[in-house]
N, CA, C and O atoms as a GROMACS GRO file, in nm:
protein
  348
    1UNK      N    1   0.084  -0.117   0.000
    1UNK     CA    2   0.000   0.000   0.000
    1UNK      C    3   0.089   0.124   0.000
    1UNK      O    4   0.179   0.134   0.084
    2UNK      N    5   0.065   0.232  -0.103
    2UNK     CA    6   0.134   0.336  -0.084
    2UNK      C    7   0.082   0.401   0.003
    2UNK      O    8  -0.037   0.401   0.035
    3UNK      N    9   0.219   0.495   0.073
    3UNK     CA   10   0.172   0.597   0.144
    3UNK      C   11   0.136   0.735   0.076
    3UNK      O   12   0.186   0.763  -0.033
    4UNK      N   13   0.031   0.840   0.151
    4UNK     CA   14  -0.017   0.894   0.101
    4UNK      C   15  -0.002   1.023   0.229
    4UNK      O   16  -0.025   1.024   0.350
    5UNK      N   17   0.072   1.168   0.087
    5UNK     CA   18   0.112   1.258   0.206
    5UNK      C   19   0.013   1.367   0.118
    5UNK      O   20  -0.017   1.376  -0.001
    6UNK      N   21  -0.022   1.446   0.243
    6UNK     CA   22  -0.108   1.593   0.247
    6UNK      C   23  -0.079   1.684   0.304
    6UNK      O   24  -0.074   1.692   0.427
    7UNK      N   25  -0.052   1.784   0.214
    7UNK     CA   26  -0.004   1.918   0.218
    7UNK      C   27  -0.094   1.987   0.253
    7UNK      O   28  -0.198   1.953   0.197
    8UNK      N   29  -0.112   2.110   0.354
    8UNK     CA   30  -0.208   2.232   0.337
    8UNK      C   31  -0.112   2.312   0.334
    8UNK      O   32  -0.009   2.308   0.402
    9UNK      N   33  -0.146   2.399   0.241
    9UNK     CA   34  -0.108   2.494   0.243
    9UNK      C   35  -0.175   2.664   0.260
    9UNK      O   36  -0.295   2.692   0.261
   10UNK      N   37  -0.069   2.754   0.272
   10UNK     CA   38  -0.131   2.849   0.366
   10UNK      C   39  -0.124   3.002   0.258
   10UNK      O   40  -0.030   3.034   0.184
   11UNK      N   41  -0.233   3.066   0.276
   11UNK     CA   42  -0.240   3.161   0.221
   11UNK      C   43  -0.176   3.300   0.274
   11UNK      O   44  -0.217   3.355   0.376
   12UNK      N   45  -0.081   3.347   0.202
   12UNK     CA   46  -0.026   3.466   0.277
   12UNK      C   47  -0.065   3.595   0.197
   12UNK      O   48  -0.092   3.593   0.077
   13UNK      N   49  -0.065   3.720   0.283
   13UNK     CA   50  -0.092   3.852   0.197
   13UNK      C   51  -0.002   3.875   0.262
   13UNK      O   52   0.064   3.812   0.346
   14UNK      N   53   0.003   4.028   0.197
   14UNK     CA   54   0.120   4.155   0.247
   14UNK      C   55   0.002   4.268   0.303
   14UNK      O   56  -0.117   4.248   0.277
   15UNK      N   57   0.035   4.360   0.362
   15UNK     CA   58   0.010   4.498   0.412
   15UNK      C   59   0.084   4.558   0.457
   15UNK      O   60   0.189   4.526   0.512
   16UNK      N   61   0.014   4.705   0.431
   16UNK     CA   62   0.127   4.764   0.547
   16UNK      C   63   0.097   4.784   0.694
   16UNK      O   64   0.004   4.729   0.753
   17UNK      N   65   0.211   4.891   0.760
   17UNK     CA   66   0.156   4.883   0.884
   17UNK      C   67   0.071   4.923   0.926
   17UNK      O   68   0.030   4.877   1.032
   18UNK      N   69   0.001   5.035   0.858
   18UNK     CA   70  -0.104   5.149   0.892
   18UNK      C   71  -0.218   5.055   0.892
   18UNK      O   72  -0.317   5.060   0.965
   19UNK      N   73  -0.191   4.968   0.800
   19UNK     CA   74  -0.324   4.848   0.693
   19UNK      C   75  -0.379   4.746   0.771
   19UNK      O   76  -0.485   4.683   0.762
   20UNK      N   77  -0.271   4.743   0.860
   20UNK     CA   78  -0.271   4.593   0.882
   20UNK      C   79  -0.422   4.485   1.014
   20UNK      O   80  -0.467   4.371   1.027
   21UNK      N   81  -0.439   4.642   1.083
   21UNK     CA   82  -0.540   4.621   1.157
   21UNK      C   83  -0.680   4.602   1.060
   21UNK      O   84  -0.759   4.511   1.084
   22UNK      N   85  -0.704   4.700   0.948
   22UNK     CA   86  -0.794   4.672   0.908
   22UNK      C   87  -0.827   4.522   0.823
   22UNK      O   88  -0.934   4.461   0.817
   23UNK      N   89  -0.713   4.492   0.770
   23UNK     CA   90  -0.684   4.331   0.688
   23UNK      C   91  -0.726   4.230   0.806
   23UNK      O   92  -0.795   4.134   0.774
   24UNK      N   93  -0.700   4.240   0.900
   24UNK     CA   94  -0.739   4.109   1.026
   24UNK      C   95  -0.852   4.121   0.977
   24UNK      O   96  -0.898   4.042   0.894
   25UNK      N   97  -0.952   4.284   1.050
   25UNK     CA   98  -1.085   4.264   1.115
   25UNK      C   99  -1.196   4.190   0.948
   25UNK      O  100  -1.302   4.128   0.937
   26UNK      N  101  -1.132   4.224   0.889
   26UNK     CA  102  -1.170   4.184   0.732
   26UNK      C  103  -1.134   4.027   0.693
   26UNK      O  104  -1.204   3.958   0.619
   27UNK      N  105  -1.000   3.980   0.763
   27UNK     CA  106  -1.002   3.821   0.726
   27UNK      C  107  -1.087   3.741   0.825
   27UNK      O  108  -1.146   3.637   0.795
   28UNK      N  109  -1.090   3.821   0.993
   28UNK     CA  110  -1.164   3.713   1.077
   28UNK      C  111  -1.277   3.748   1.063
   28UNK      O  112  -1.329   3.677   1.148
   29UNK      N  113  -1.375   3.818   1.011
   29UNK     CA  114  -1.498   3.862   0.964
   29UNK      C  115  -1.534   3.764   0.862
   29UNK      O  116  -1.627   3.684   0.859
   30UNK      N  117  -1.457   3.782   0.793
   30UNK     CA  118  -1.509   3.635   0.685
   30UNK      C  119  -1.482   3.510   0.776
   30UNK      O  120  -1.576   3.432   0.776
   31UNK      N  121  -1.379   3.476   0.851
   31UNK     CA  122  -1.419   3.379   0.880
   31UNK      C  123  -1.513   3.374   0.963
   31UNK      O  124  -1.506   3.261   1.010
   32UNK      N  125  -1.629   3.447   1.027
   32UNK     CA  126  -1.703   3.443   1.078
   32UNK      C  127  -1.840   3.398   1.027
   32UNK      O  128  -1.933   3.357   1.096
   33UNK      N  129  -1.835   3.412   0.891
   33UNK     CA  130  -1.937   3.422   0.808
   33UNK      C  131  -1.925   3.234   0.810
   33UNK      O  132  -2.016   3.168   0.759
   34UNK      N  133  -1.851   3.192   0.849
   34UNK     CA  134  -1.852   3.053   0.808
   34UNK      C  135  -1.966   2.988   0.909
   34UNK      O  136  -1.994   3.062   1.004
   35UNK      N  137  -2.032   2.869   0.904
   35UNK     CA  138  -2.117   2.793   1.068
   35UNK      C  139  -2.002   2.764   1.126
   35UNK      O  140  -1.891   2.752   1.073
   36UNK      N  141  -2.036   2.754   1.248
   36UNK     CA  142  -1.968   2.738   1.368
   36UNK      C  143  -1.920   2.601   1.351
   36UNK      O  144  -1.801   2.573   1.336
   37UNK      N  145  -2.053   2.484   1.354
   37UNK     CA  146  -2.071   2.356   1.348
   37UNK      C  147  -1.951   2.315   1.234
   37UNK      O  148  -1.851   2.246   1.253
   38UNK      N  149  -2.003   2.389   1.092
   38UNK     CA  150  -1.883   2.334   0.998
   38UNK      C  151  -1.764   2.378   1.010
   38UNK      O  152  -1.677   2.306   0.962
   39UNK      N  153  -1.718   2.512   1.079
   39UNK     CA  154  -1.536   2.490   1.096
   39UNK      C  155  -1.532   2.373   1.221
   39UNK      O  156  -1.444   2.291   1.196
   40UNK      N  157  -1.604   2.342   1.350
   40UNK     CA  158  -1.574   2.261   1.394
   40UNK      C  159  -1.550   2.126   1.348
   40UNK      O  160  -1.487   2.042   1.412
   41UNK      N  161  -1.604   2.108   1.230
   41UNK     CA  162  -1.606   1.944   1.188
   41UNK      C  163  -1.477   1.974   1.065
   41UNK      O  164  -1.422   1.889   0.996
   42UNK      N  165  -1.457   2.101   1.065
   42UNK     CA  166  -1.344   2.095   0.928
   42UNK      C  167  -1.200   2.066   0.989
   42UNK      O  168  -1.103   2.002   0.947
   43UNK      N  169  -1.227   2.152   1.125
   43UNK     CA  170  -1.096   2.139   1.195
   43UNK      C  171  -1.067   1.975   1.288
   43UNK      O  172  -0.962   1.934   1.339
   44UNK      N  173  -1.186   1.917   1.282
   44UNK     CA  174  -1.203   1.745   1.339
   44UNK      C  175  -1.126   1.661   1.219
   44UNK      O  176  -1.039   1.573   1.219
   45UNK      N  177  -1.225   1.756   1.080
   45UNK     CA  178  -1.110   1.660   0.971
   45UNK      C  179  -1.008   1.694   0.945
   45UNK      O  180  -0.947   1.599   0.894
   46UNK      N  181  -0.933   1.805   0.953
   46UNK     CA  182  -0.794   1.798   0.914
   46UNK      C  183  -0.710   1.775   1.019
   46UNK      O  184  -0.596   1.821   1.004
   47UNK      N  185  -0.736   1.711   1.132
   47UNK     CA  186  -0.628   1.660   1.220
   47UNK      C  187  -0.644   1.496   1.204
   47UNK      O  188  -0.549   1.434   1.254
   48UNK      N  189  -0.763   1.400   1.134
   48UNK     CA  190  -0.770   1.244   1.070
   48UNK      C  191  -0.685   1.290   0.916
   48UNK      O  192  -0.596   1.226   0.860
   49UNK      N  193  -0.753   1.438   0.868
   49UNK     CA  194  -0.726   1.398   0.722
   49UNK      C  195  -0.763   1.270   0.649
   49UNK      O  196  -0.700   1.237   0.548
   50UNK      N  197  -0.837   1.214   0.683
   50UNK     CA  198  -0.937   1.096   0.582
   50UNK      C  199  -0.980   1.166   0.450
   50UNK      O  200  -1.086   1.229   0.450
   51UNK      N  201  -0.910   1.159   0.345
   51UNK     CA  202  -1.021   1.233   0.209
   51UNK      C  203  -1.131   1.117   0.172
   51UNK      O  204  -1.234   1.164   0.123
   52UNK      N  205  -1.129   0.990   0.185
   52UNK     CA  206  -1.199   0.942   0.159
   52UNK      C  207  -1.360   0.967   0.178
   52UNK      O  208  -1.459   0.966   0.104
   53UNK      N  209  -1.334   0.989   0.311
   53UNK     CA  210  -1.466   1.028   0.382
   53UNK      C  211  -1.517   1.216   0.361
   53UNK      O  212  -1.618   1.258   0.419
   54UNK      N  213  -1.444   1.296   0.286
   54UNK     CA  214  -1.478   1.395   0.262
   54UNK      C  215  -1.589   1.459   0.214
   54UNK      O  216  -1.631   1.566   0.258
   55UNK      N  217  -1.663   1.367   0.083
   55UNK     CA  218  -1.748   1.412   0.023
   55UNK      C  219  -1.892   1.388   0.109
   55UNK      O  220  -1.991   1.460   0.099
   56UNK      N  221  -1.879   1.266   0.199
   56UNK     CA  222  -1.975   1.231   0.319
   56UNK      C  223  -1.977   1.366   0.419
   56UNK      O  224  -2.083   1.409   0.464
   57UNK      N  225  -1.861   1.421   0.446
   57UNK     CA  226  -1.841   1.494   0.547
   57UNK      C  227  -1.945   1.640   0.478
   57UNK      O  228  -2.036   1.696   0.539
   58UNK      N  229  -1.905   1.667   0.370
   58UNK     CA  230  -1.970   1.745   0.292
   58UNK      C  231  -2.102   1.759   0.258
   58UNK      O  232  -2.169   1.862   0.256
   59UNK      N  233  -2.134   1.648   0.231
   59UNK     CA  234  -2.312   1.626   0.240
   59UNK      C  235  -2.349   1.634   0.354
   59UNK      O  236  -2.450   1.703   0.356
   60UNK      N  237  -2.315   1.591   0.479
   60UNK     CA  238  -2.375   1.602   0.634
   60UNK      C  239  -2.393   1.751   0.654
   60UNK      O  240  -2.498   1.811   0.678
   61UNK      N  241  -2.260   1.803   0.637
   61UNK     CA  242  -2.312   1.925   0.677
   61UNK      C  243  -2.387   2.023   0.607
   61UNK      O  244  -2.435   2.124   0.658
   62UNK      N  245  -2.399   1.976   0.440
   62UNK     CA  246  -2.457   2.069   0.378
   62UNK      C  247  -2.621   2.013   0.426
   62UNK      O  248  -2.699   2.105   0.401
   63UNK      N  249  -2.679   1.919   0.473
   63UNK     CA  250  -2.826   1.915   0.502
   63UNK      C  251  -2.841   1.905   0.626
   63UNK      O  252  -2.939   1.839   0.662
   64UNK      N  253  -2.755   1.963   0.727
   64UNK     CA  254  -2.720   1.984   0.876
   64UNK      C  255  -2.842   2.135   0.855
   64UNK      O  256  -2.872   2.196   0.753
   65UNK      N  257  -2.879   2.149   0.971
   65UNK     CA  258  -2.984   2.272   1.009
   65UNK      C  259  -2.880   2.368   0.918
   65UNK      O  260  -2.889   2.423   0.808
   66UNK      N  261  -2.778   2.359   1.018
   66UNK     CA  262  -2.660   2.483   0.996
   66UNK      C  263  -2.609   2.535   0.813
   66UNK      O  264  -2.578   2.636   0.750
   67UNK      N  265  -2.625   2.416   0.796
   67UNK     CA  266  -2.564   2.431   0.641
   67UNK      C  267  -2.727   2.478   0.566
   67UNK      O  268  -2.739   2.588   0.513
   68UNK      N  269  -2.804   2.411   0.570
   68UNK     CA  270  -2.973   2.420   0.521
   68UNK      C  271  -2.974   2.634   0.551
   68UNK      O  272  -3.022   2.708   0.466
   69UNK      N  273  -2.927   2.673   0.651
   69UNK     CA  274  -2.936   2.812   0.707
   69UNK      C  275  -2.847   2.903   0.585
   69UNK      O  276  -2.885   3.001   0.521
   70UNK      N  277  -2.724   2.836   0.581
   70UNK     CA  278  -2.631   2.898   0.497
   70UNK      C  279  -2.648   2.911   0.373
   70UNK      O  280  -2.600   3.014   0.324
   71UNK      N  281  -2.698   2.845   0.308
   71UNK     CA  282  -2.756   2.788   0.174
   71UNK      C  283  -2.852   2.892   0.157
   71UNK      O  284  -2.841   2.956   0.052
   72UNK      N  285  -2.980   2.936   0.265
   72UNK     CA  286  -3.054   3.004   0.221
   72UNK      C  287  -3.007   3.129   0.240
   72UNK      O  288  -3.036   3.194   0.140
   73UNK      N  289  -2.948   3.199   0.321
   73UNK     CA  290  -2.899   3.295   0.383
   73UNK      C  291  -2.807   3.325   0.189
   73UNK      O  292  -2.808   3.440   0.145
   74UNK      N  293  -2.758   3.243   0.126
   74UNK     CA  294  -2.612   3.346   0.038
   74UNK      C  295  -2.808   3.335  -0.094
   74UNK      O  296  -2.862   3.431  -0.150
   75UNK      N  297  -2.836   3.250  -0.096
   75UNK     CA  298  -2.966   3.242  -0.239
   75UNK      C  299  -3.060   3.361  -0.185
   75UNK      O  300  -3.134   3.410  -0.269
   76UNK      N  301  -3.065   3.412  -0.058
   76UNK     CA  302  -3.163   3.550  -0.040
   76UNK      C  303  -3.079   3.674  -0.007
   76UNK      O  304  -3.129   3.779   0.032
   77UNK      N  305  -2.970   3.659  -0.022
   77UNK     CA  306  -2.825   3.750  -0.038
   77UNK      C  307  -2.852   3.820   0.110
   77UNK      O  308  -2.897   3.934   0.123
   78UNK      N  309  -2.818   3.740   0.212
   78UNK     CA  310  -2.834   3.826   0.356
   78UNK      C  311  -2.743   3.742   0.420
   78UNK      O  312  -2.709   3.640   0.360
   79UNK      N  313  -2.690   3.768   0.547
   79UNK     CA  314  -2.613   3.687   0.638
   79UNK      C  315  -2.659   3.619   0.682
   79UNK      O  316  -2.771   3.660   0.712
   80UNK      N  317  -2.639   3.506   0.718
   80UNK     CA  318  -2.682   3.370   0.795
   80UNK      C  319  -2.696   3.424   0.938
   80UNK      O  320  -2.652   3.535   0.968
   81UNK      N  321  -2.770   3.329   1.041
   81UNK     CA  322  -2.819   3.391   1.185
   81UNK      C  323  -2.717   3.358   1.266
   81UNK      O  324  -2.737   3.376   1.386
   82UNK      N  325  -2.600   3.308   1.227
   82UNK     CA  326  -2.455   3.330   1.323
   82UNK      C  327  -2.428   3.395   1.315
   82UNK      O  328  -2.378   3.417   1.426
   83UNK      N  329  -2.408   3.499   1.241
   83UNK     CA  330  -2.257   3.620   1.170
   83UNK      C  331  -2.271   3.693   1.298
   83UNK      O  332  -2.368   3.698   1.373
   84UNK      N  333  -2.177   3.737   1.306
   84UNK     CA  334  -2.137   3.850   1.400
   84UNK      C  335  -2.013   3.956   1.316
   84UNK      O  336  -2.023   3.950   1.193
   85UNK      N  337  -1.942   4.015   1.350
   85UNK     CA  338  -1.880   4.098   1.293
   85UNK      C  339  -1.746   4.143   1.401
   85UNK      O  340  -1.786   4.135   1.517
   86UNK      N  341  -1.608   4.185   1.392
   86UNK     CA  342  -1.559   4.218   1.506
   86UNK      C  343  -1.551   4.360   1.460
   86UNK      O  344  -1.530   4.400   1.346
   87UNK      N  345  -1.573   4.434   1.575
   87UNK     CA  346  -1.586   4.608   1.518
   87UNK      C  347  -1.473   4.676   1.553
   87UNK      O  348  -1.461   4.795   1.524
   0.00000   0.00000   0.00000
């Protein structure tokens, strides 16, 4: 059986210094926009890293309450009932 290696890799920007506060409140804002439930189960899978089981993982949560919320929330162009914002 071969072994099988997985990379993540990481997204970097630049700013400056003046910039740089506003680039956070703007990257953890989006990540806010994400469900709670699905970064918890994203961050469950990338410490197994199973891809096999990914596309399962994917359907659960897309007909999870949470995902069913998100789905309607971007098709009626409004925020989902988690979002919060950091000000």
């Amino acid at each position: 059986m071969l072994n099988k290696r997985y990379v993540l890799d990481f997204i970097h920007e630049t700013s400056t210094a003046d910039n740089i506060e506003d680039q956070v409140k703007k990257k953890v804002n989006q990540l806010l926009l994400a469900g709670p439930k699905a970064i918890s189960a994203f961050k469950a899978f990338c410490k197994n890293l199973n891809p096999d089981k990914s596309a399962e993982m994917i359907a659960q949560l897309r007909a999870s309450d949470e995902g069913q919320e998100g789905l309607a929330a971007f098709l009626e162009k409004r925020k989902p009932n988690w979002f919060e914002t950091l000000d």
